[in-house]
ZARO-611900 format. One line per field, with one value per residue: residue in one letter; x, y, z of N, C-alpha, C, O in turn; residue number from 1. Coordinates in nm, 2 decimals. Each point is the difference from the previous one (the first is absolute). Example, Ala and Ser with C-alpha at 12.3 -4.5 7.8 and 13.67 -1.06 7.14 Angstrom:
residues 2
residuo <- c(a|s);
n_x <- c(1.32|-0.14);
n_y <- c(-0.57|0.11);
n_z <- c(0.78|-0.14);
ca_x <- c(-0.09|0.09);
ca_y <- c(0.12|0.11);
ca_z <- c(0.00|0.00);
c_x <- c(0.09|-0.08);
c_y <- c(0.12|0.11);
c_z <- c(0.00|0.08);
o_x <- c(0.10|0.05);
o_y <- c(0.00|0.11);
o_z <- c(0.07|0.01);
num <- c(1|2);
//
This chain:
residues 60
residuo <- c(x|x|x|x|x|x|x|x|x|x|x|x|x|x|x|x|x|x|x|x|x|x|x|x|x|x|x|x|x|x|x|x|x|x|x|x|x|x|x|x|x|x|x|x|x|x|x|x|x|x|x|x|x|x|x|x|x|x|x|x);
n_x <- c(6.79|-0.12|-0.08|-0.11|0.06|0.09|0.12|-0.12|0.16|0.05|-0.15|0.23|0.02|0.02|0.16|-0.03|-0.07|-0.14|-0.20|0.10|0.11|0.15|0.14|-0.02|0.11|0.23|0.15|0.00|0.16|0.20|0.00|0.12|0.15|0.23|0.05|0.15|-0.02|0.01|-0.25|0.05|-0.16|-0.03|0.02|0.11|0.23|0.11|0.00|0.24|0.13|0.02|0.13|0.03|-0.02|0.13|-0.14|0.23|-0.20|-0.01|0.08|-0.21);
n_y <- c(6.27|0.18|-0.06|-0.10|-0.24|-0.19|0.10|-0.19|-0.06|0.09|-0.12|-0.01|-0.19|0.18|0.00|0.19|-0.16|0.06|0.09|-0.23|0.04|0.08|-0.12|-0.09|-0.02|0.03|-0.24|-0.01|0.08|-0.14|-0.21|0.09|0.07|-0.09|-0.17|0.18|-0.16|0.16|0.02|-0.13|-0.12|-0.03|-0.19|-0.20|0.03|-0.09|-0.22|0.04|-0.02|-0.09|-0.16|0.10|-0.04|0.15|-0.08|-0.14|0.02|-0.06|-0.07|-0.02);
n_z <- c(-0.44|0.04|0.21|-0.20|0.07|0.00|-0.22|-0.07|0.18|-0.13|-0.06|0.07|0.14|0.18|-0.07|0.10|-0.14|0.24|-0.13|0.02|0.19|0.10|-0.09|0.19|0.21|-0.03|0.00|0.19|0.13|-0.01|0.12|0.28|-0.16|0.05|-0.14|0.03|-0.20|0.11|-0.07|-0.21|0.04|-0.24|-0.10|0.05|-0.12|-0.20|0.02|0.04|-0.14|-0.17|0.04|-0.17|-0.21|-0.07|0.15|0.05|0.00|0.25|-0.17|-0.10);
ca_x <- c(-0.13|-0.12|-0.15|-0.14|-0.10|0.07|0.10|0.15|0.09|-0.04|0.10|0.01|-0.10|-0.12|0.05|0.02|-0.07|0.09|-0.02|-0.15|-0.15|0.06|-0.04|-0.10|-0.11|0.00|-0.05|-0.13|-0.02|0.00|-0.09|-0.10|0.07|0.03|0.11|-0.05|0.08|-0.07|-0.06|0.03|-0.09|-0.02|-0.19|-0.03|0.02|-0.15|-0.06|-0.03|-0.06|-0.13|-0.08|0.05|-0.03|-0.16|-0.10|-0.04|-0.11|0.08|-0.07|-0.06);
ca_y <- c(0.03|-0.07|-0.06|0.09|-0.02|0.02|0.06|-0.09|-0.01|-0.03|-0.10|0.02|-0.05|0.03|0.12|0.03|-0.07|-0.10|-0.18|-0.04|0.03|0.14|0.03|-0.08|0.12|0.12|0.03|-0.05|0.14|0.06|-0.09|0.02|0.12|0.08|0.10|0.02|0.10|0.09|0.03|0.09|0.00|0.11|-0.02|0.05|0.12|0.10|-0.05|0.01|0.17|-0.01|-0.04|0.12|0.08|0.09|0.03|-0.08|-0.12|-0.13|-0.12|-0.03);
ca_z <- c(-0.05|0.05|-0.12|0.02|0.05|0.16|0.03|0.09|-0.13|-0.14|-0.04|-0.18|-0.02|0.02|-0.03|0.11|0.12|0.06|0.00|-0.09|0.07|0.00|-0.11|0.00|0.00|-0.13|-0.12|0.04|0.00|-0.16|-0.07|0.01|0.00|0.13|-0.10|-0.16|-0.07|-0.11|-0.12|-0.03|-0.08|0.02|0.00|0.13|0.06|-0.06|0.06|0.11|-0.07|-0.04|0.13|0.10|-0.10|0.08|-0.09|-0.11|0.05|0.08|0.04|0.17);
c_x <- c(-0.10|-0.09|-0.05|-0.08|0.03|0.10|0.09|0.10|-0.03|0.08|0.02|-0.09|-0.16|0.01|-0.13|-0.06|0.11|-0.04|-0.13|-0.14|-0.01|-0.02|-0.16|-0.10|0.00|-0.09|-0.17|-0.05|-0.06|-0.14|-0.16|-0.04|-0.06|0.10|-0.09|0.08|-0.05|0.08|0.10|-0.02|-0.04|-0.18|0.00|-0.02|-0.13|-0.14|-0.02|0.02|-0.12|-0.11|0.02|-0.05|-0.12|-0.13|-0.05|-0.07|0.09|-0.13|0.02|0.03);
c_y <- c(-0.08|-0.04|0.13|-0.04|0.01|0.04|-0.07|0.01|-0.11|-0.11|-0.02|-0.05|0.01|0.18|0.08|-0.04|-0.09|-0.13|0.03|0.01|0.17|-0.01|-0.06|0.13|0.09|-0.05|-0.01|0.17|0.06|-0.06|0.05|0.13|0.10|0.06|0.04|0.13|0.09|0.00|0.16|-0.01|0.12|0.01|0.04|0.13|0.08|0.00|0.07|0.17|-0.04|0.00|0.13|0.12|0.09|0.01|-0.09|-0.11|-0.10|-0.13|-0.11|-0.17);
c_z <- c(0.09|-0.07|0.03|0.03|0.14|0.06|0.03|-0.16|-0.12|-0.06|-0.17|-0.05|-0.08|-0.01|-0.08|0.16|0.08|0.00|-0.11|0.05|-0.05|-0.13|-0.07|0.03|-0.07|-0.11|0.06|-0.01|-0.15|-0.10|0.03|-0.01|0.12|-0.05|-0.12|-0.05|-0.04|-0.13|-0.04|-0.19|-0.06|-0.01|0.17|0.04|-0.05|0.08|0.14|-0.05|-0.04|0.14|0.14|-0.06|0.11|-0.13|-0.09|0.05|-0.08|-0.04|0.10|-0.06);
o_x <- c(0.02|-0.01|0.02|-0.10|-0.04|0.01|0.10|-0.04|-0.05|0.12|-0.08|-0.06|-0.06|-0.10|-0.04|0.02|0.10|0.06|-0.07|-0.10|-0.09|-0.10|-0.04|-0.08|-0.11|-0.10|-0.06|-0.10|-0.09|-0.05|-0.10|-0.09|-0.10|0.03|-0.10|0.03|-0.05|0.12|0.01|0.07|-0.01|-0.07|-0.05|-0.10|-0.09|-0.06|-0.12|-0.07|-0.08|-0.09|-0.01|-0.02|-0.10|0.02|-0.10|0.09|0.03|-0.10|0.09|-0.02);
o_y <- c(-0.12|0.00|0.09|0.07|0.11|-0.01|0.05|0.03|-0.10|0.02|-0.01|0.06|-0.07|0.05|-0.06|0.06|-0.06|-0.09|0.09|-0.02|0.01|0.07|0.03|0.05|0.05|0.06|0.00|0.02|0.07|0.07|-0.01|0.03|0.07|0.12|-0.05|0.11|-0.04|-0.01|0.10|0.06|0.08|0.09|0.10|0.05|0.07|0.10|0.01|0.07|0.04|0.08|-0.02|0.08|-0.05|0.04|0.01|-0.08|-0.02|0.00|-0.03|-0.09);
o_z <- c(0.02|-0.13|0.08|0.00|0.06|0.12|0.05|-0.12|0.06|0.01|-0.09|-0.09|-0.09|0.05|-0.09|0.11|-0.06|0.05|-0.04|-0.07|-0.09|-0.02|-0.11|-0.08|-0.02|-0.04|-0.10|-0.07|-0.04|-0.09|-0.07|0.08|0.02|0.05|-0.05|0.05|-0.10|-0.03|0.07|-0.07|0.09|0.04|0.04|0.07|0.06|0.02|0.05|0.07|0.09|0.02|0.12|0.09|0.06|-0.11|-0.06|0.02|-0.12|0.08|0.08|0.08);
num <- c(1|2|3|4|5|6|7|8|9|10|11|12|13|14|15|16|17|18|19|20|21|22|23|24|25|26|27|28|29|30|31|32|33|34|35|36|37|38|39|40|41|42|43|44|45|46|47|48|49|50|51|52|53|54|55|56|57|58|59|60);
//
């Protein structure tokens, strides 16, 4: 298995990271969201049908 930060091999350790710097920066990705999960919420979803709707005035 490689890292997903720098591709070097990975240590049981620090798995799936090859070091603690390697997992340092994921979790830094994730805090400053450069990762992100989508929403599967369902208010969300209505929301983005609602917000797509032809004809219906969108507030400002």
């Amino acid at each position: 298995m490689s890292c997903p930060i720098c591709g070097e091999d990975t240590l049981k350790k620090f798995r799936p990271f090859c070091s603690k710097r390697c997992a340092d920066i994921d979790l830094a990705k994730w805090l400053n969201g450069s990762y992100a999960v989508p929403s599967q919420r369902e208010e969300d979803m209505e929301a983005d049908v609602e917000a797509n709707v032809p004809g219906v005035p969108k507030p400002h």
